[in-house]
Every structure is written in C-alpha cells, then in structure tokens.
N, C-alpha and C positions, 0 to 999 in steps of 0.2 A: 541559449543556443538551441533547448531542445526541448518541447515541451512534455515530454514523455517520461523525461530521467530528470536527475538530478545534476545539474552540469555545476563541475567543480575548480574551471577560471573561466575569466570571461574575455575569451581570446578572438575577434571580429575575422570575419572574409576580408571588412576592408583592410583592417592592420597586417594580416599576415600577407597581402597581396602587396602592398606598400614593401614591410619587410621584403618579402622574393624580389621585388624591382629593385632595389637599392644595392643589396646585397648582390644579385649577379651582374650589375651593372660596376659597381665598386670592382667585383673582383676581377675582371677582365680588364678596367682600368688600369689596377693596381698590376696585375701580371704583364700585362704590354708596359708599364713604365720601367717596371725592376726585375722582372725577368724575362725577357723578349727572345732570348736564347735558348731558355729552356720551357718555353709552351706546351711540349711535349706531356710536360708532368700532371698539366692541369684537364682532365676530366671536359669540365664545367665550359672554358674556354674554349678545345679545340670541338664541341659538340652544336656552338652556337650556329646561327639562330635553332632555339629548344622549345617544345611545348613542354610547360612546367605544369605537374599535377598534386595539387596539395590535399590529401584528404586529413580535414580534422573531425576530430573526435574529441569525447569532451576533456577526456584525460590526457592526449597525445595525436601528434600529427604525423603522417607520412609525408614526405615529397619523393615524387618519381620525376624522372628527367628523360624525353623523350627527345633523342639526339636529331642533329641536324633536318630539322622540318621547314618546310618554305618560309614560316616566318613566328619572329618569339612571340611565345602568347601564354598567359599563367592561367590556370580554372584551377575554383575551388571549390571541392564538394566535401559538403558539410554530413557527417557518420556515424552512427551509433558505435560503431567498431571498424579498426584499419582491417582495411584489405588482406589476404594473403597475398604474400610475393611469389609473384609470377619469375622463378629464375632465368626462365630460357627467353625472356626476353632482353639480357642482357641491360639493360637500364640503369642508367646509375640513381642509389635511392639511398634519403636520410630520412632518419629517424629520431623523434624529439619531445622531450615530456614537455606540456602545457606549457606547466610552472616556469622550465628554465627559459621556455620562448617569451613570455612574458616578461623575463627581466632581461632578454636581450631586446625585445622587439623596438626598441627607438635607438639601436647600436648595430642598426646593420651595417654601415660600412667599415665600421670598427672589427665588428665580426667577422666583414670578407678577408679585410686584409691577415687575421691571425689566424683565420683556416691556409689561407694563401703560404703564411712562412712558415706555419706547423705541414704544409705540404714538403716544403724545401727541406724540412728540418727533418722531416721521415727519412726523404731520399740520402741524404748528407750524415746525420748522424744520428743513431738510433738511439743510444745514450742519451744524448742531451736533450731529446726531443721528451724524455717520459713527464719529465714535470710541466710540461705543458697540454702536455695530451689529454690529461685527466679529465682535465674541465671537458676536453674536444669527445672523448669516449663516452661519456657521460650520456653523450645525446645519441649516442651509434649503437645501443640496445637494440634494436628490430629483433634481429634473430636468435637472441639469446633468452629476450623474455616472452617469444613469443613460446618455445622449446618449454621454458619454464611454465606458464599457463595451463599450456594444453597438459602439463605432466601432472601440475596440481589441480584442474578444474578434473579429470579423469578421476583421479582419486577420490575428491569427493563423491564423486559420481555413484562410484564404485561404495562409498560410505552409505550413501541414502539411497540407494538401490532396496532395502530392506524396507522403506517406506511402502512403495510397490507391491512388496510380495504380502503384508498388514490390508491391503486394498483390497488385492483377490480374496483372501481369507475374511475379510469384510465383507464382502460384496455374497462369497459366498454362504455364507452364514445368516447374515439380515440386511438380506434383501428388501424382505416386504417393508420393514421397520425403517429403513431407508427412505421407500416409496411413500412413506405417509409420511416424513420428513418433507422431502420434497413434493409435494404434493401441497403441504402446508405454503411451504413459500411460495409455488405457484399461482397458491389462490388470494394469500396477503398480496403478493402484486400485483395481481391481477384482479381482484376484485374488493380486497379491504383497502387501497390505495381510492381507489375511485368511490368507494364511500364515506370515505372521512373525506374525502374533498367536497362530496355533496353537501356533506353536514360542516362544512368550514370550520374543522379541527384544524387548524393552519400552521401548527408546533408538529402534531402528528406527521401531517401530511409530508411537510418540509424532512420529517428525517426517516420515515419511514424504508426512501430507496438503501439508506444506509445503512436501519436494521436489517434489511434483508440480506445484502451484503455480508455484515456481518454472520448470520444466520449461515449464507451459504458456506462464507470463509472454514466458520465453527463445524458446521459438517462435513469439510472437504481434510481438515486435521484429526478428526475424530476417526473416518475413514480408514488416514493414512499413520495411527500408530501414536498422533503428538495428542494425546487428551490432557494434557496439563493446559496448553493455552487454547486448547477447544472451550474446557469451560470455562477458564477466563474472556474467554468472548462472551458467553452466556450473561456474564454479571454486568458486561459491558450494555448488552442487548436489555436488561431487566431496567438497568439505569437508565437508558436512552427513552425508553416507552412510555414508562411512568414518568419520567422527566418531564417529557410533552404531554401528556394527558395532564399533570398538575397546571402545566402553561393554559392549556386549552381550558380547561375547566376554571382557574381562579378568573383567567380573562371574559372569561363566557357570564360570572356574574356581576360586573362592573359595566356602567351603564357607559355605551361607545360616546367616545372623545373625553370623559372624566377624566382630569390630571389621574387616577388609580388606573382608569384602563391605558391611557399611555404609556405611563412607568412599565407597568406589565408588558405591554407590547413591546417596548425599548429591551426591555430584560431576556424578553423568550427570542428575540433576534439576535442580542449578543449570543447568547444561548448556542443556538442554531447555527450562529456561524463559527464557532469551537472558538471565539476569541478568547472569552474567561466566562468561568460555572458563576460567577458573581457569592453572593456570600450567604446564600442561603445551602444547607448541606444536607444531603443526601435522605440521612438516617434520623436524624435528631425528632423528639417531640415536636419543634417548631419547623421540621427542614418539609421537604417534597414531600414526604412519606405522612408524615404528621398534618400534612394540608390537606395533602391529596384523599386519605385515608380519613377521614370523620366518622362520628360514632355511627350517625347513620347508615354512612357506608359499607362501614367495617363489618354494621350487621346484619346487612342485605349480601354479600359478596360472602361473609360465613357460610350465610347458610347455602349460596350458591353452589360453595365449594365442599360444603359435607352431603352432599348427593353423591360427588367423586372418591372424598376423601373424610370419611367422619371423625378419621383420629389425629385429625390437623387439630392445632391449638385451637382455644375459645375466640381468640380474639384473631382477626383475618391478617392484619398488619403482624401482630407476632407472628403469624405465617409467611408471611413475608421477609420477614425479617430474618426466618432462619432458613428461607433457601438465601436470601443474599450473603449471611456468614457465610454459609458451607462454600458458595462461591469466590468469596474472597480469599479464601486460603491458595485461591490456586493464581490468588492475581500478585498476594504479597509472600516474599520469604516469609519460609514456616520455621527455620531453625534447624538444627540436624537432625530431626526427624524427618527431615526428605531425605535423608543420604542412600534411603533404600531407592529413589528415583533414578541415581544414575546409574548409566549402562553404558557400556563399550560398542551398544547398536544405536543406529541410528533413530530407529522406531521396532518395538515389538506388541506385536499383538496381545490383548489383554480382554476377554471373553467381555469381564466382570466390567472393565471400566468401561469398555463402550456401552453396557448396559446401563450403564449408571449416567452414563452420559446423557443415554436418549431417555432417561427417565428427570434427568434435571433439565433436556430443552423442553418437553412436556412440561412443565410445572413452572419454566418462565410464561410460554406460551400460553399455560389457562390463568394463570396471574393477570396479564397484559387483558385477556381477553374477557374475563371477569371486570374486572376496574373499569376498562373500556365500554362495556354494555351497562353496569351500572350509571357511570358518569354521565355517558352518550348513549341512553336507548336507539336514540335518532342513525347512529349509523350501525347498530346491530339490525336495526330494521332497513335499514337500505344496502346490507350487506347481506341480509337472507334474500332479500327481492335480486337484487344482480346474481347471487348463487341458484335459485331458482330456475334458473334456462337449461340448467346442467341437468346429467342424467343425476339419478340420485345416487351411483356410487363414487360418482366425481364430486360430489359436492361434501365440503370440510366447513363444518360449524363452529363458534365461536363458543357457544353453550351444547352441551349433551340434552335430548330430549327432558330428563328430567332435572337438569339445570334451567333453563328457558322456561318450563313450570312451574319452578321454586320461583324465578326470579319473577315471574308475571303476577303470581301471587305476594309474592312481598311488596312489590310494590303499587300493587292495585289497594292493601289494605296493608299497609306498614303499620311494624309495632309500637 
C-alpha cells in the first residue's frame, strides 16, 4: 500500500469501496423494511444521498460522512496517518482497526444489519445492548486513542529531548573533528565512488552508497549521546569494505568467463544483494580476511601503517583483527559488565567516548584505505587525479604523504 513504510494488512481501495457500497446500501434496505417508523434513529439513512470519505492508513481507517449532497459517491484516500477531526463540522464519522475490517470486509450486509439493531437495541435497552456492543466499540476508538498517542508520543518526546542537548555540547566541543568526518564522506562520494568505478571494482562500487550511509547514520548517534550502536555500525562498515575488496580482488585474478570467475561473480551478487554471506566467514585463516590479507599484502600495508602507527602489531591482519574485536563487543551482549551502561537518560554526553569513537572511525577508514591502495593502486591513482581539481585544504587523502612513500617504495622494489 505504501512504499515508504511498512504496511501491516493488506486492505485495497477496491475492497473497502466494495465494502461502503454494500454496507450503506444493505442498511437503508434493512431500516425501510423493519423499521420504517422509526427512521428517525438512523444517522446514515435520514443523511442520504452522502459523499463517503474513507482515509486508510496502513494500520486503520477513518470514514467521514458528508450528509445530504446532490449525489452518493465514496473517495478513498490512501494515508500515512488519519486525519485530525474536524468537530465543528458536525459529520458523522467511524473509526476502525485494519485487522478487524479485514475479517468483516466480505460481511458487509451482515455488518449493516447488526449495527442497524445494535442502533434499536441502544435506544430500547441499555442493559441488554452491552454484550453486543463490544464487538461494535471495539471499532469506535477515534477519540480515545488518539488522546492516548498524542499523551504517550509527548512523553517520549520529552525522554529523548536529552539527545539534543548531547548535540549542542558535541557540536560545541568538536567541531573541527566533526568537519573532517564529514569531509571524509563527502569526498568517498564524491570522488572515491567514481574511481572504483573507473577501475571496475564492481563489489566496491555496488555497496559503497551504503557505507557511507552507514558512516553518516554512525556519526549522527555518536553526535547524539548513543555510542554503543555508533560503533556498532563501525564493525558493520569494516565488514562491508573489505568484504568487497576480497570480491574485487579474488575476481580480478581469474581469467573472465572461467567456471572460477563465474562462481565468484554468482557469490559477490548474492553477497551485494544481502540475500545470504554464503559460507565463507569473516575472521577465519581461510575466510575474507585470510584471502584478502596475504603474506605479501600483510607486508606492504604494515609497513604503510607504521608511518601512522608504529606500535601496531607485526603482522597488519593481527591489526585488524583487533580493531574488529574491540568492535564486536558493542555489537554482541557483553554480560553484566554493561550493567554500568544503563541510565535513566535517554543519551548523556561522554567527553572520552566520543573521543574514542572518532579515534575507531579513523582506523576503519586507514584500514579500508590501506587494503584498498595496496589491492587497487589503479583507483588510488584515479582518486588522487579527481581530488587534484580541489584546492589543497579540500582535498582528503587515502594515504598520508609519508604513507604514499612507503607504499611507492615497497612496491616498486618488494621484499
């Protein structure tokens, strides 16, 4: 019904239009055969010909009844949310969950006539009427849940308000360290996007809008106070990149159309399309990491990385390895040593963990970007060339001056 949300039955314009036809036809039937005398009581009846206005939504539907107009006629507009009621328009209007229309919707004249004697049965006898009503009240919620809503959607409100005030005090604080955050994703969209595409990294390419996505999402909670599943994105982001660079790279040395480069290609599409990781894992000496990561690799991307970092492990994958731990703790239950986690606020500011934060997407980021220039020179060099038009304090490097040193030298004369 709606592409935007998640819609939870699947109720048609044409069925419920079907339904209002039967249903007000039936019941004016039913009221002129068996009560002819007292018309009076029926709404619905003494209002015809009515323009009938049905707004559905995915959860529930209004109908408004817009009395005596030159001629009957039903519209249905389809809603992300019902209307507020307009009181002073006087209108008669019901109100009704999905669900229960769904399991009346091929019982409308059955329906008309038991609203019809649950009408008589009000007027007549108040008693005897309650055990039937139930079902009839059930669908006459409008103004009670709407009362309800607005009192609990306020209160949260009023709960994660403290997200907000973690923002300012973010914002105020690291600024600049923000700025080269976003700066970064600026320039991966922007211009590391269009050079893996040059150099037909086609795993990359394909999931890159979604790293960044990601990237933004993990900045925009880190901001607001939730750094638990901020860096949980981070690990998310670490896996997705290398993911595709192992795709790109095992596929890149199989010669095209080999039943090997097929299987490959067949795998990095399921891949890409989140159906299933297939059965190669993660971490393993045999998985992603263990492919992706070769001796050679491991020791050109070392020493890339002790330009930045000298007191990183010997081996560049054991470096990896242990920002992806320190990651994973915040993806899986740790045990009651979270119990210092929870809080009575909704988010509160924390000086150290944001620090820590932008100290862990730095270190996915030269991870990604290291691997990347090793694997693929070809798009670190057509991603210096597209960053080249910029002035020089706009432009964000994949390697630091004496990284791009190291690594020109290692691999001009490997050991």
């Amino acid at each position: 019904m709606f592409n935007g949300g998640r819609v939870l039955f699947m109720l048609t314009k044409k069925a419920l239009t079907k339904f209002i036809e039967e249903y007000i036809s039936e019941y004016r039937r039913f009221v002129e055969e068996s009560y002819s005398k007292r018309k009076d009581l029926f709404p619905l009846f003494n209002s015809y010909p009515m323009h009938v206005i049905a707004f559905l939504s995915p959860t529930a539907t209004l109908i408004e009844y817009v009395s005596n107009v030159p001629k009957f006629a039903i519209q249905i507009d389809e809603v992300r949310e019902l209307p507020k009621l307009d009181r002073k328009t006087k209108h008669y209007i019901g109100a009704f969950r999905n669900d229960y229309l769904l399991k009346i919707i091929k019982e409308a004249k059955k329906v008309a006539r038991q609203d019809v004697s649950h009408a008589v049965a009000d007027y007549d006898t108040y008693e005897e009427s309650q055990k039937e009503l139930a079902e009839y009240y059930e669908r006459q919620y409008a103004e009670y849940i709407d009362d309800q809503i607005k009192y609990t959607v306020k209160g949260y409100d009023s709960y994660i308000a403290s997200a907000y005030e973690v923002r300012s005090e973010t914002l105020s604080r690291y600024e600049a360290k923000i700025y080269d955050v976003v700066k970064i994703i600026d320039s991966v969209r922007g211009y590391l996007t269009e050079a893996l595409l040059i150099a037909t990294c086609e795993a990359s390419f394909d999931v890159i809008d979604e790293v960044v996505q990601d990237v933004e999402s993990s900045l925009f909670l880190a901001m607001h106070g939730k750094y638990v599943p901020a860096n949980a994105l981070l690990r998310r982001i670490l896996e997705n990149t290398l993911t595709a660079l192992y795709f790109d790279s095992e596929i890149g040395k199989c010669k095209v159309g080999s039943r090997t480069h097929r299987d490959l290609c067949e795998r990095r599409d399921t891949w890409v399309e989140k159906s299933k990781k297939g059965n190669v894992s993660f971490t393993s000496d045999y998985g992603i990491l263990g492919r992706l990561i070769d001796p050679d690799t491991d020791y050109i991307a070392r020493k890339i990385l002790g330009q930045t970092n000298p007191n990183a492990p010997q081996k560049f994958r054991k470096y990896i390895l242990n920002i992806y731990g320190d990651l994973c703790k915040f993806v899986h239950y740790g045990g009651p040593t979270l119990v210092e986690r929870f809080s009575l606020e909704f988010a509160r500011f924390d000086e150290k963990k944001f620090e820590e934060w932008v100290c862990r997407f730095r270190q996915v980021f030269e991870i990604y970007s290291i691997v990347l220039a090793v694997k693929f020179p070809q798009v670190l060099l057509h991603y210096e060339k597209l960053i080249g038009t910029l002035e020089t304090f706009e432009q964000i490097h994949l390697l630091t001056p004496k990284q791009e040193e190291t690594f020109k030298e290692e691999t001009k004369n490997p050991a």
